[in-house]
DRENMAR-210201 format. One record per residue (C-alpha): residue number from 1; residue in one letter; x, y, z. Coordinates in Angstrom, 3 decimals. Last residue first. Layout:
N
NODE  num  residuo         X         Y         Z
NODE  NUM        a         X         Y         Z
...
//
This chain:
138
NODE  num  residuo         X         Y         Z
NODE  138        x    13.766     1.936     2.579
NODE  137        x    12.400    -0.216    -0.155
NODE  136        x    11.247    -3.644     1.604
NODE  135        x    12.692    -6.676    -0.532
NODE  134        x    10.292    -9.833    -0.861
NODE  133        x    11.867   -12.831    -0.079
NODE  132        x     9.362   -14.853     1.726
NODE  131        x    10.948   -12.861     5.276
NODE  130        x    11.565    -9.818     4.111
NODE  129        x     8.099    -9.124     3.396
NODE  128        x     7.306   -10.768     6.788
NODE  127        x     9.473    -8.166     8.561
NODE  126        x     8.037    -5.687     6.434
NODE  125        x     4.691    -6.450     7.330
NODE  124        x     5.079    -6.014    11.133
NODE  123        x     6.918    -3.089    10.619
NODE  122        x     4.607    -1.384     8.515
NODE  121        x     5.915     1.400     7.187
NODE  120        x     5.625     0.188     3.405
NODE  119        x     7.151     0.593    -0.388
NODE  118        x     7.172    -3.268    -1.345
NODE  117        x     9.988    -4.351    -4.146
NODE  116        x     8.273    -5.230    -7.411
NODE  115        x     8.519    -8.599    -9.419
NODE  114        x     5.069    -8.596   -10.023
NODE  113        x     4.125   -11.841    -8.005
NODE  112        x     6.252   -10.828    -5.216
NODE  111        x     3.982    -7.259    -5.211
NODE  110        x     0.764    -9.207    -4.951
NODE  109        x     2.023   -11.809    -2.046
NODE  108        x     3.606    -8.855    -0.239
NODE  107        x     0.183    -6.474    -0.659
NODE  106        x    -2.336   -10.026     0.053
NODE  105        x    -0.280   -10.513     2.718
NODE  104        x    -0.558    -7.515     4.518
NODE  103        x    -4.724    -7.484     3.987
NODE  102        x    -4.364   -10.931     5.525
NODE  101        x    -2.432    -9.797     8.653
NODE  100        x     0.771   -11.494     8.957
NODE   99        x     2.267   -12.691    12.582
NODE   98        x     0.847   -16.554    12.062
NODE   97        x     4.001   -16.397     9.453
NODE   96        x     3.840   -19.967     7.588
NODE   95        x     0.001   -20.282     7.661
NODE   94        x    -0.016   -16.476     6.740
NODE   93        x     1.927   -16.868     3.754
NODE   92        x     0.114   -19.639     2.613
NODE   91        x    -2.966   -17.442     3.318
NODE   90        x    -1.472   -14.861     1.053
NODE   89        x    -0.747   -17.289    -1.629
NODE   88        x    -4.394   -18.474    -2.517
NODE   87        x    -5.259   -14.540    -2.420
NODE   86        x    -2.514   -13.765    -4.909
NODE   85        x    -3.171   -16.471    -7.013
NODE   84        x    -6.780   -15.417    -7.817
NODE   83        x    -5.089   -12.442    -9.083
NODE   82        x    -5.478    -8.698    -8.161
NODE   81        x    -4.895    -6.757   -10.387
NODE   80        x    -2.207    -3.511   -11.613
NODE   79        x    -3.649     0.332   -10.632
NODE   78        x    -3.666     2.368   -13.915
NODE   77        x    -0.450     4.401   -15.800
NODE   76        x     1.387     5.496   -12.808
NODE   75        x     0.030     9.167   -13.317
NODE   74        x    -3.412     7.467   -13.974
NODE   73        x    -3.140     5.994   -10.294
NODE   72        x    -2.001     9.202    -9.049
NODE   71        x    -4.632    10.855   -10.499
NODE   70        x    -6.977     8.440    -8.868
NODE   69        x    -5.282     8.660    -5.316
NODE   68        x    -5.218    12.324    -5.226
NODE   67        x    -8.927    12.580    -6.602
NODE   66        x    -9.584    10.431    -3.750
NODE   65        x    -7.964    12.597    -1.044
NODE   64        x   -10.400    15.532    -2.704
NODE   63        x   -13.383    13.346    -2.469
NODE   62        x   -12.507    12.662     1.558
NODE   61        x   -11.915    16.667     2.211
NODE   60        x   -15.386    17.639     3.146
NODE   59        x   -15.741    14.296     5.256
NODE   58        x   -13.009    16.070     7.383
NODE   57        x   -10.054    13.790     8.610
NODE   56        x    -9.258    12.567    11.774
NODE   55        x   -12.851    12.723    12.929
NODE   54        x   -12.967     9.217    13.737
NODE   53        x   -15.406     8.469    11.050
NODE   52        x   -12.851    10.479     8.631
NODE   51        x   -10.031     8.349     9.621
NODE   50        x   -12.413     5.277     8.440
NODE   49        x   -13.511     6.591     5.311
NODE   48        x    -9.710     7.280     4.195
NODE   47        x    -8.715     3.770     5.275
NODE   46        x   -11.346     2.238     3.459
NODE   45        x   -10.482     4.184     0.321
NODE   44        x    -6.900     3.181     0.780
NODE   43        x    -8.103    -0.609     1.234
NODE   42        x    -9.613    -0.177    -1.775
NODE   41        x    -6.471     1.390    -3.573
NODE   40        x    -4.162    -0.997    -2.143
NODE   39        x    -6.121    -4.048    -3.639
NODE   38        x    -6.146    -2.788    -6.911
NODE   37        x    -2.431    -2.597    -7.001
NODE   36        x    -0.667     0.758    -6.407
NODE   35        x     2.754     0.671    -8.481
NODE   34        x     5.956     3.044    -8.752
NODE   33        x     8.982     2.878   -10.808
NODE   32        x    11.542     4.447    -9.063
NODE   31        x    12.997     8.056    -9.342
NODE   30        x    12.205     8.982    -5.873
NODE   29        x    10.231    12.307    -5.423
NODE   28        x     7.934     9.310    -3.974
NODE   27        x    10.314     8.403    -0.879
NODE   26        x     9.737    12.299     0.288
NODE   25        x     6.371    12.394     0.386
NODE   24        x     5.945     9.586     1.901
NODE   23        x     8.443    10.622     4.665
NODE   22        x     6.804    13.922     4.863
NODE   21        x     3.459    12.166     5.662
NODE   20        x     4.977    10.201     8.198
NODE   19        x     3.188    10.912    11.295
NODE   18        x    -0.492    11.242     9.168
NODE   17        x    -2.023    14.656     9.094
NODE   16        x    -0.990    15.303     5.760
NODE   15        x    -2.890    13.424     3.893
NODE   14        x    -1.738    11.818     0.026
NODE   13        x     1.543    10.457     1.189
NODE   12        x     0.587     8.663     4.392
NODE   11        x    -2.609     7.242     3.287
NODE   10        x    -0.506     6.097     0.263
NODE    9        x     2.541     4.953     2.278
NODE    8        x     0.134     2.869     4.853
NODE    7        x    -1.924     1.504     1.851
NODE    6        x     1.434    -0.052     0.790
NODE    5        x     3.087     0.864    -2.738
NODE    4        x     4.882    -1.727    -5.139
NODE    3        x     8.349    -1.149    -6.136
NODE    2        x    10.080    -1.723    -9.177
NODE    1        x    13.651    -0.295    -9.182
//
């Protein structure tokens, strides 16, 4: 199975402080074929900066989650793009589901476009996920 990976599994897998880091960890001893678009890894970075301005994670330790991400990324074989497309259809999907974020869009509209399932803990974006078609991996 082909199955694209949420900022909210990658934050989760590559910390340990998050509530389902263990659950991240577990779903990527999985024998699937993983991807992290472009998109996930700067809103990963984001996400990283941001727990460490809250003091949820020490600015000492931000390279180091980074060096996770990128040798996961070269693990995979490299992050896959972002089209033009893929913004164009994530506010289509938002006009039909006024729930959506735009950054959770973007990650179902991206990973539809690949032909990849979407790895995620979001409930809010699974639900839309599900919702265009787009299969949630459990």
């Amino acid at each position: 199975m082909i199955v694209s990976l949420d900022t909210s599994v990658l934050v989760a897998a590559l910390t340990e402080e998050e509530a389902r880091s263990d659950d991240a960890a577990r779903m990527l001893r999985n024998p699937e074929t993983w991807l992290i678009s472009d998109w996930a890894a700067a809103e990963f970075s984001a996400a990283i900066r941001a727990k460490a301005r809250r003091g949820e994670l020490q600015d000492s330790k931000v390279a180091l989650v980074e060096a996770s991400l990128d040798a996961l990324i070269a693990r995979l074989g490299g992050a896959f793009p972002i089209e033009a497309g893929d913004h164009r259809g994530s506010r289509a999907l938002i006009i039909i589901d006024g729930g959506v974020r735009a950054p959770d869009a973007l990650h179902i509209v991206a990973a539809q476009r690949v032909g990849a399932s979407l790895a995620t803990f979001d409930v809010d974006q699974a639900r839309a996920a599900r919702a265009v078609g787009v299969s949630v991996y459990a």
